[in-house]
C-alpha positions in Angstrom: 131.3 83.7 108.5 128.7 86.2 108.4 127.8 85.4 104.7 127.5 81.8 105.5 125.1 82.5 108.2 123.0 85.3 106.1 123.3 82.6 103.2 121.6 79.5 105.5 119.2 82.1 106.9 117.9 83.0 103.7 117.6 80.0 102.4 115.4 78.5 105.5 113.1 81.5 105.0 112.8 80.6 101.6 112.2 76.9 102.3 109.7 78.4 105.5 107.7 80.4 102.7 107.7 77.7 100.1 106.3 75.5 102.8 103.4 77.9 104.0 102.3 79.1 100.1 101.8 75.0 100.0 100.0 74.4 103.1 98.1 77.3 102.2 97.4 76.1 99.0 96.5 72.8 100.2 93.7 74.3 103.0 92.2 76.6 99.5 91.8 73.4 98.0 90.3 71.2 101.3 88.4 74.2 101.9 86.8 75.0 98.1 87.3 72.1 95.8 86.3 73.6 92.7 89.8 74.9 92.5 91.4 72.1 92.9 90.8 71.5 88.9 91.3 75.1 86.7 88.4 75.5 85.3 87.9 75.2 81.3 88.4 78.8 79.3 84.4 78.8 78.8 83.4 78.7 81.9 86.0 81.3 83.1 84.6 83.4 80.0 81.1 82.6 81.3 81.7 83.5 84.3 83.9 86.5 83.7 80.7 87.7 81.1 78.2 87.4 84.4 80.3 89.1 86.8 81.6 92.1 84.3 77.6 92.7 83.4 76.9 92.5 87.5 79.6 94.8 87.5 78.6 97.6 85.1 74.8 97.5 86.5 76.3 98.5 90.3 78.8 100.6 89.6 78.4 102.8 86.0 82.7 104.4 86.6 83.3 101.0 85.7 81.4 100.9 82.6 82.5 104.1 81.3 86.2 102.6 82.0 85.4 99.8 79.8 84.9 102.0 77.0 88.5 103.7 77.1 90.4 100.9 78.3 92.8 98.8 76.3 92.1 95.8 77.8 90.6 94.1 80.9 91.2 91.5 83.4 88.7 90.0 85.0 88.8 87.7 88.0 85.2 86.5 88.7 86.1 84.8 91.7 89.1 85.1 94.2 88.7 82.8 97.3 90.1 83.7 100.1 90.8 81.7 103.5 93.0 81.9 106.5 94.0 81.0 109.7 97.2 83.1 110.8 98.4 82.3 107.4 96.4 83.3 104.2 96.1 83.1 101.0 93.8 83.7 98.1 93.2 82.0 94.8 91.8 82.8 91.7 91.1 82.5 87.7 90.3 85.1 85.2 90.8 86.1 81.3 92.2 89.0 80.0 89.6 90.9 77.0 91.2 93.4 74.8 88.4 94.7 72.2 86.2 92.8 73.0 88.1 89.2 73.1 89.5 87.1 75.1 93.3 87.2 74.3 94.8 85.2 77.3 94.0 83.3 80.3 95.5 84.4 84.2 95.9 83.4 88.0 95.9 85.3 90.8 97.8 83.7 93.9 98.7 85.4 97.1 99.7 84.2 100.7 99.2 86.5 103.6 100.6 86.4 107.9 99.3 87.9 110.6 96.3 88.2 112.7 93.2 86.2 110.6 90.7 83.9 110.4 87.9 82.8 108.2 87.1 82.7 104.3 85.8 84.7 101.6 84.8 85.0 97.8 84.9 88.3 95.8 86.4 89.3 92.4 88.0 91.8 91.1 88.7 93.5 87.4 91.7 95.4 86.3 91.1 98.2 83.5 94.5 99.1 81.6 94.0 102.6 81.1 97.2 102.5 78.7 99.4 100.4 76.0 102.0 100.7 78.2 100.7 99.0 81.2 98.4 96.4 79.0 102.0 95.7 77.3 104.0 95.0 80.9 101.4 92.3 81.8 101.5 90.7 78.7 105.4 91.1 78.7 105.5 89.4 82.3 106.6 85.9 83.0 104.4 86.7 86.9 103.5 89.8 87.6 103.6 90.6 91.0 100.9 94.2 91.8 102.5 96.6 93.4 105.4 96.4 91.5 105.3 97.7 87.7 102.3 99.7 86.9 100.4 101.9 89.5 97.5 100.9 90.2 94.5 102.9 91.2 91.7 101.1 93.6 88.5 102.4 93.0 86.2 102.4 96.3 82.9 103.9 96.3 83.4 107.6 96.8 86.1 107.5 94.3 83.8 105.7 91.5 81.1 108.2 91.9 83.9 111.2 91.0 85.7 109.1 88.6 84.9 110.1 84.9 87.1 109.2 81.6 88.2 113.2 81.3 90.4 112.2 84.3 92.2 108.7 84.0 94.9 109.4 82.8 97.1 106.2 82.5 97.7 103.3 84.4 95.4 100.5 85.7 91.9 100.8 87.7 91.0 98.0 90.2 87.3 96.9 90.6 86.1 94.6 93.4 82.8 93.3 93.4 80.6 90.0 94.8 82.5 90.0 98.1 80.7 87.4 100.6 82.2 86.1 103.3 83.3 87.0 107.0 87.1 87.6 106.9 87.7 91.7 106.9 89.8 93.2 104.1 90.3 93.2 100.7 93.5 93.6 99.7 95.5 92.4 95.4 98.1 94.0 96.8 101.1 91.5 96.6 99.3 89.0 94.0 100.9 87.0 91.6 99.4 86.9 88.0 100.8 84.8 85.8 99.3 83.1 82.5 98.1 79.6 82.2 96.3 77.3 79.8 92.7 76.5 80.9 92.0 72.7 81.3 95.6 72.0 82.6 
C-alpha cells in the first residue's frame, strides 16, 4: 500500500514538474521571441566571438584561462524570466583550439520567491581532458553534478592566475542586464543540439 501511494505521488510530481518546465518555457518564449527559433550556428558563433572578446577586455583571469584551457563553452546569452516559477534559456558553442566543435543549450527552471526578467551569459573554461571529455561524453549534463565547478566573481578573478587552476571547470558571467536578483547555472541542463532545427 505504501508503495502504491509513493509510486502515484511520484509520478504526479513528475507530471507537476513536466507541466511547470512547459509553462515556463512557453512564458521565455511569449516573453523573448528570438528563442522561439534556435538560432543558426553563425550567428551563435557570432555572437559567442562578440561576447568572449567583451569578455577578455573586462575581466583579463579570463583571458589568461583561455590560454590553458582545453576547450570553452560559451553562452552569449541566457534569458532569464520568472514569476514564482523560473526558468532560463540559452544557446552557446563549445571551442576547443580555436574551433567550434559542437553546438549546446542551457535550460533550467527555478520555484520560489521571484519576479521579473534578465539577460546575461556565461562561459565555462575546462581546465582539464577529463572534464572537457564528461561534457562531450554526456547525453545532458546537468551542473552540479559531474565536474566541480569553480565560479569566478570579481575578487576571485583579480587573484586567479594559471600557476593555480588546477583542474576542473571555471565559470564566467558577463552582460547581465535586467532587474531579477541572482545569478545562479547551478542545476542547468546542457545538452547538444543542431543549429537551425
Amino acid at each position: 500500500m505504501k508503495t502504491q501511494m509513493v509510486t502515484a505521488i511520484s509520478q504526479r510530481v513528475k507530471h507537476m514538474s513536466q507541466l511547470g518546465l512547459t509553462i515556463i518555457l512557453a512564458a521565455l518564449v511569449l516573453t523573448f521571441p528570438r528563442i522561439s527559433a534556435a538560432a543558426t550556428a553563425a550567428e551563435i558563433n557570432r555572437d559567442a566571438n562578440i561576447a568572449l572578446e567583451k569578455l577578455y577586455q573586462t575581466t583579463p583571469a579570463a583571458k589568461k584561462m583561455a590560454e590553458i584551457a582545453k576547450g570553452i563553452l560559451v553562452f552569449p546569452s541566457i534569458i532569464k524570466a520568472g514569476l514564482v516559477i523560473g526558468g532560463q534559456y540559452g544557446e552557446g558553442v563549445l571551442r576547443v583550439g580555436g574551433e567550434s566543435t559542437g553546438y549546446y543549450k542551457s535550460v533550467a527552471a527555478s520555484y520560489g520567491l521571484q519576479a521579473g526578467a534578465q539577460s546575461f551569459g556565461y562561459a565555462l573554461f575546462f581546465v582539464d581532458e577529463e572534464s572537457l571529455n564528461y561534457l562531450k561524453a554526456s547525453q545532458g549534463w546537468e551542473i552540479g553534478v559531474g565536474p566541480t565547478i569553480v565560479v569566478v566573481d570579481e575578487g576571485a578573478a583579480r587573484s586567479l592566475s594559471t600557476s593555480t587552476v588546477q583542474s576542473g571547470i571555471y565559470a564566467f558571467f558577463f552582460n547581465q542586464k535586467g532587474l531579477m536578483a541572482g545569478l545562479s547555472i547551478q542545476g542547468s541542463k546542457i545538452t547538444q543540439f543542431v543549429p537551425g532545427q
